[in-house]
C-alpha atoms as one frame of an Amber mdcrd trajectory, in Angstrom:
protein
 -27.335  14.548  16.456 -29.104  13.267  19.430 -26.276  14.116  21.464 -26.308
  17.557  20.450 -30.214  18.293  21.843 -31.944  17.096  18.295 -35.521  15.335
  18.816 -35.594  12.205  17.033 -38.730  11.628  15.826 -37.837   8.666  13.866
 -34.545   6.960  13.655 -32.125   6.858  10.247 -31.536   3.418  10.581 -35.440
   2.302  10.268 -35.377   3.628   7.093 -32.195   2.607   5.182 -32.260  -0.454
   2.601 -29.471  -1.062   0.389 -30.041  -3.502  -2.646 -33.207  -4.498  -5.277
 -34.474  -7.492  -3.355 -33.966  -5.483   0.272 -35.902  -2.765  -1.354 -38.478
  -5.003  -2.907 -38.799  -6.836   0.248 -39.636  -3.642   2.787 -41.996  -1.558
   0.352 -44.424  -1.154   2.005 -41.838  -0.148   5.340 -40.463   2.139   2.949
 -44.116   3.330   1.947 -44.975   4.083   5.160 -42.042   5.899   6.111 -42.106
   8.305   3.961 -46.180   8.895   4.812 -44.895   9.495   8.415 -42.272  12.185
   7.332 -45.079  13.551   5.203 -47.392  13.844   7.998 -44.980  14.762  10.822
 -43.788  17.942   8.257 -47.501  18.550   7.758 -48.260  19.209  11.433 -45.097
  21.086  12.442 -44.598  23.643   9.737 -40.747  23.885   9.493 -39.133  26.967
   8.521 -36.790  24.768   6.561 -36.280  21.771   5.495 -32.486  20.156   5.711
 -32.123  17.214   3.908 -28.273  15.341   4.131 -27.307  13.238   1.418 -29.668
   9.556   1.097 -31.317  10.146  -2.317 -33.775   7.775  -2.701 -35.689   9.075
   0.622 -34.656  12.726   0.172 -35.397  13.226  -2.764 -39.001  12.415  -2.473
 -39.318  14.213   0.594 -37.989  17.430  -1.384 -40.957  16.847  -4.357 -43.511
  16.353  -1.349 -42.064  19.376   0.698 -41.937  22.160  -2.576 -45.236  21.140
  -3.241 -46.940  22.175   0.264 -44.703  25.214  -0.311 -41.596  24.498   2.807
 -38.204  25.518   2.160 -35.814  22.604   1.380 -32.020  22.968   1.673 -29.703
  19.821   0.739 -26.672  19.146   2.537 -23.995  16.463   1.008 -25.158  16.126
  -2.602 -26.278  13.117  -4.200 -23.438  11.630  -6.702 -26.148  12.683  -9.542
 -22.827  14.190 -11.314 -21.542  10.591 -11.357 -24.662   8.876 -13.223 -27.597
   9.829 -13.961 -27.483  13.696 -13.821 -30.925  14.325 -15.203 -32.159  14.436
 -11.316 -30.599  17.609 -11.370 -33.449  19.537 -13.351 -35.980  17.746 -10.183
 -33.099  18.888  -7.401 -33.179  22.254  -9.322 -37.530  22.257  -8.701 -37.841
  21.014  -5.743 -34.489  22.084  -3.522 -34.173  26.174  -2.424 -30.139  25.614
  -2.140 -27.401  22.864  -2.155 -24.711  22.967   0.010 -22.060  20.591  -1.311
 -19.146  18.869   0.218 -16.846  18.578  -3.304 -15.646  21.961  -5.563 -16.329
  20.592  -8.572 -20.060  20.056  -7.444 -20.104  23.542  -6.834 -19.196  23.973
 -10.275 -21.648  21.200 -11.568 -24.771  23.048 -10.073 -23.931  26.572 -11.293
 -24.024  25.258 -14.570 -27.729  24.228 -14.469 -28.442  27.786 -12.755 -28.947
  26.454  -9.187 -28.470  28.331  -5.467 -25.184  26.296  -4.299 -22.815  26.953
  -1.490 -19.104  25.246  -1.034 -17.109  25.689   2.545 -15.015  22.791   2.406
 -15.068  19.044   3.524 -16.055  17.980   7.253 -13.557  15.410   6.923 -11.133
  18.029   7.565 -12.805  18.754  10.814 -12.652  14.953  11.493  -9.204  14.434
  10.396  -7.123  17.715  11.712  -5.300  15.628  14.551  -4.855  12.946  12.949
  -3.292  14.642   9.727   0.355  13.879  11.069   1.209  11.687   9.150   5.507
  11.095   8.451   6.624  13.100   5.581   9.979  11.437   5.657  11.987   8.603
   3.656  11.331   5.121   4.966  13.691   3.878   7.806  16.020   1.456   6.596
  15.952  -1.834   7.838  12.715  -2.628   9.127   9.568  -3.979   8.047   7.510
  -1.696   5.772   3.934  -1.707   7.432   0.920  -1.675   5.417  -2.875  -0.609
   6.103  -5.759  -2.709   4.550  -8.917  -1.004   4.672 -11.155  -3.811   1.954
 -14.462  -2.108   2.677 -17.304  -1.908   5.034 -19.956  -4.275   3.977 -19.157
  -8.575   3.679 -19.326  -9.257  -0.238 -16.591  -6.436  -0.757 -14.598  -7.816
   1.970 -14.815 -11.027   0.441 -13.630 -10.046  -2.952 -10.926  -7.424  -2.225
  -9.339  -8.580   1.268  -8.097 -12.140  -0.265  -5.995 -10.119  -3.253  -4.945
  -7.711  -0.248  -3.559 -10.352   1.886  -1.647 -11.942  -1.743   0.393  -9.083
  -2.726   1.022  -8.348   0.936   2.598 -11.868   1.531   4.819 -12.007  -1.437
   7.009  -9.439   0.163   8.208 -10.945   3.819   9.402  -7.436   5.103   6.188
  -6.132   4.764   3.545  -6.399   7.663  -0.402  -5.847   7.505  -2.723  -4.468
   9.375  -6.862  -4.644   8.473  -8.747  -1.929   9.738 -11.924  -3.837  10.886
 -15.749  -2.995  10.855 -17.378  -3.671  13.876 -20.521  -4.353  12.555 -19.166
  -7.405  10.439 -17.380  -9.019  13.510 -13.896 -10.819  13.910 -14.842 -14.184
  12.654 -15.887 -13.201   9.576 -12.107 -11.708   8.621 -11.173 -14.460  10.701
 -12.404 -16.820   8.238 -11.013 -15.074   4.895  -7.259 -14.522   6.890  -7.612
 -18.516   7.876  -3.721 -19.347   8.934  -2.553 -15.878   7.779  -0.233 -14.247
  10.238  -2.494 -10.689  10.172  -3.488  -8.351  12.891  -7.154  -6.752  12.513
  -7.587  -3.576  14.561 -11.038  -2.409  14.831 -12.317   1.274  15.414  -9.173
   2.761  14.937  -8.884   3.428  11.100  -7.329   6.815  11.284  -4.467   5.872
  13.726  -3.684   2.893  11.563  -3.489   4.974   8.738  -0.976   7.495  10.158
   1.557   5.034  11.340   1.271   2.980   7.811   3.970   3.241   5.265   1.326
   2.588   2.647  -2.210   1.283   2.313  -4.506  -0.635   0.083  -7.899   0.526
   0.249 -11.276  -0.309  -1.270 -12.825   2.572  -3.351 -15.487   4.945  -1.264
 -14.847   7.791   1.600 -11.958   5.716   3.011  -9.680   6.921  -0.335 -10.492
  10.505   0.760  -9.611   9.878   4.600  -6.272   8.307   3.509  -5.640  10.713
   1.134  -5.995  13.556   4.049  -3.955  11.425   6.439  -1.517  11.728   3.329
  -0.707   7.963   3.273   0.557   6.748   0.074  -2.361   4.931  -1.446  -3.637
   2.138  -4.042  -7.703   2.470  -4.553  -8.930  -0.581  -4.920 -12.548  -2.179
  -7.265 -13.789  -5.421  -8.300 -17.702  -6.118  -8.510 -19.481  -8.671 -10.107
 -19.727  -9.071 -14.186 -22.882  -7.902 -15.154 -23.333  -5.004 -12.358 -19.392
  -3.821 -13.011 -20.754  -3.817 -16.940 -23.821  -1.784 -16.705 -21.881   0.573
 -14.128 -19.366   1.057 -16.889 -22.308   2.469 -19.144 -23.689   4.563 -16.506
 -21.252   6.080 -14.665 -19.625   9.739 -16.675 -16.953  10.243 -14.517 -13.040
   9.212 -15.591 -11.808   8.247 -11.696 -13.734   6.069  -8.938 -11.697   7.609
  -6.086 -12.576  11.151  -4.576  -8.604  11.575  -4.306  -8.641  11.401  -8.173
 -11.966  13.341  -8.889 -10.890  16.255  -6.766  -7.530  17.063  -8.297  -8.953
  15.909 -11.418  -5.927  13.881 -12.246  -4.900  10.312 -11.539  -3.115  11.751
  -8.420  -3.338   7.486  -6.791  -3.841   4.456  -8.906  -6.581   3.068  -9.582
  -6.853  -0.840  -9.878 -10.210  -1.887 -10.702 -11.914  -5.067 -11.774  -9.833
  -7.607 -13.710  -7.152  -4.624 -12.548  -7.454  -5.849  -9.021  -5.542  -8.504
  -8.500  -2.713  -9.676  -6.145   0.180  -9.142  -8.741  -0.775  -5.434  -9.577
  -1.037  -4.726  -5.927   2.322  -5.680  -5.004   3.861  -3.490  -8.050   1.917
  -1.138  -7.147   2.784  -1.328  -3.406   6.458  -2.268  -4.285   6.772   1.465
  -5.747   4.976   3.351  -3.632   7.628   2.024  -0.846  10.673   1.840  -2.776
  10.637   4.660  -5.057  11.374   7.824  -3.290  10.528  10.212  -5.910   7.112
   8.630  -6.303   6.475   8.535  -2.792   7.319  12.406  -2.624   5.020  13.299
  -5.774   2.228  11.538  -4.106   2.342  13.339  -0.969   2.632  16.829  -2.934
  -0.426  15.931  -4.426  -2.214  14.981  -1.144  -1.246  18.107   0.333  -2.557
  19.630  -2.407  -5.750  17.504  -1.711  -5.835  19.232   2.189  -6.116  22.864
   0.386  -8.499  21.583  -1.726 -10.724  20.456   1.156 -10.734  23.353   3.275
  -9.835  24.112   6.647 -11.836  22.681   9.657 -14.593  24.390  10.348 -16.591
  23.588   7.062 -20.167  21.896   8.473 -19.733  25.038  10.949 -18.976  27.775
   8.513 -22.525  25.840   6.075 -24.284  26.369   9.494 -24.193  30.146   9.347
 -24.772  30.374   5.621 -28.101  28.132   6.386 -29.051  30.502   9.184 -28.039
  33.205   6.685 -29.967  32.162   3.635 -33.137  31.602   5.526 -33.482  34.828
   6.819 -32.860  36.203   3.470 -35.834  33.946   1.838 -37.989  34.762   4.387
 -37.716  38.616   3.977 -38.174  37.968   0.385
């Protein structure tokens, strides 16, 4: 955004904590981060508010902005649709219009009588030279490559990429590749791989994608980004007991992966918790690269995905309807 001419009055990352205890621990950071937001929208007078996606922050600087009587539009819902979906009667209060990234949220608004606009996924935009992925049967008679992407933060990394590397190794004409987060540094994978013979490619997720025969990845955006790429996939979960348990009872939605929730059918499996494990991902793998007729149903359905997310354009084509909308509410 920076890049683009926006003034950064204060910078995302000094207000992002993930976690109970990290929360508990920076209150009063938190406390007086949102005062400063308060107080910087007091003294410039927006004509609008635009609020993308981070809840917990947002969502009190939406109650705090209807009140003084700004305009608030939300870009990139929260997953209230997921769990807990009573915020929507306080989104519905406190936020002018959504502008959604997922047609079924569309849907999911209209039904409580809310302002909400659909254009399409910016993934598209992200992912439209990349989407060239190999439509074709396997070559015969070489190694079947495979792309593990086991998250982006160090406890999932810990409990999917060991399964990962399992089921990989039980085949020896299939090769891996992890696609590496920067942030979490060589050693660390270094350390879960120990005499392992895999590569780990860092900051080039995408490319590794198209030139995989298949990949294993860990539940979250990734799933959608492989699905666009139109790489045969496995979506992959395991938490702990007690958090995967209460989870279970909160979450209303049948699939974990966006592939899945936006064709509304289980379009790529699923393995989660007691699920994920090293023998299930090599069936699952073993299919996916040795079955052609599943491989070719799989890609229909990710092409189907691509419609489904729009073409490239979408955070442009929101852009206007913003501009749009707020002259609208400011002649009314």
């Amino acid at each position: 955004m920076q890049e683009k001419g926006v003034d950064l009055v204060k910078h995302y990352r000094d207000l992002a904590f993930m976690g109970f205890t990290e929360v508990l621990l920076n209150l009063k950071t938190i406390i007086n981060n949102l005062e400063f937001c308060k107080k910087d929208l007091i003294e410039w007078q927006p004509d609008v508010i635009i609020l993308v996606d981070y809840p917990g922050f947002n969502l009190r600087i939406a109650s705090f902005a209807h009140k003084k009587g700004l305009k608030v539009f939300y870009y990139i819902s929260p997953q209230i649709w997921a769990w807990k979906q009573s915020r929507v009667h306080q989104i519905k209060r406190d936020v002018d219009a959504m502008f959604v990234i997922l047609p079924f949220e569309q849907e999911f608004y209209r039904r409580f009588g809310m302002e909400v606009y659909f254009e399409g996924h910016p993934l598209a935009d992200a992912l439209k030279e990349e989407a060239t992925y190999s439509e074709g049967p396997i070559t015969e008679g070489r190694n079947k490559h495979i792309a593990l992407l086991p998250g982006s933060r160090k406890q999932e990394i810990q409990t999917m990429l060991p399964e990962m590397i399992k089921a990989v190794k039980m085949n020896t004409e299939w090769e891996a590749t992890i696609a590496g987060v920067s942030s979490v540094g060589i050693e660390f994978y270094k350390q879960i791989i120990g005499k392992e013979n895999i590569t780990i490619e860092f900051n080039k997720t995408y490319e590794l994608l198209r030139k995989s025969d298949a990949a294993l990845v860990t539940s979250g955006t990734a799933t959608l980004e492989a699905g666009l790429i139109g790489v045969p996939t496995v979506v992959c979960y395991k938490g702990g007991r007690i958090s995967y348990y209460i989870a279970r009872q909160l979450i209303k939605v049948k699939y974990i992966s966006l592939v899945n929730l936006m064709l509304n059918r289980e379009a790529v499996t699923e393995l989660i918790q007691h699920k994920m494990n090293a023998r299930n991902l090599y069936h699952e793998l073993d299919g996916l690269l040795n079955n052609e007729q599943r491989r070719l149903k799989m890609k229909r359905d990710l092409n189907e995905l691509k419609n489904i997310c729009g073409e490239p354009g979408a955070s442009a084509r929101i852009a206007q309807k913003m501009t749009e909308l707020l002259k609208r509410k400011t002649a009314e």
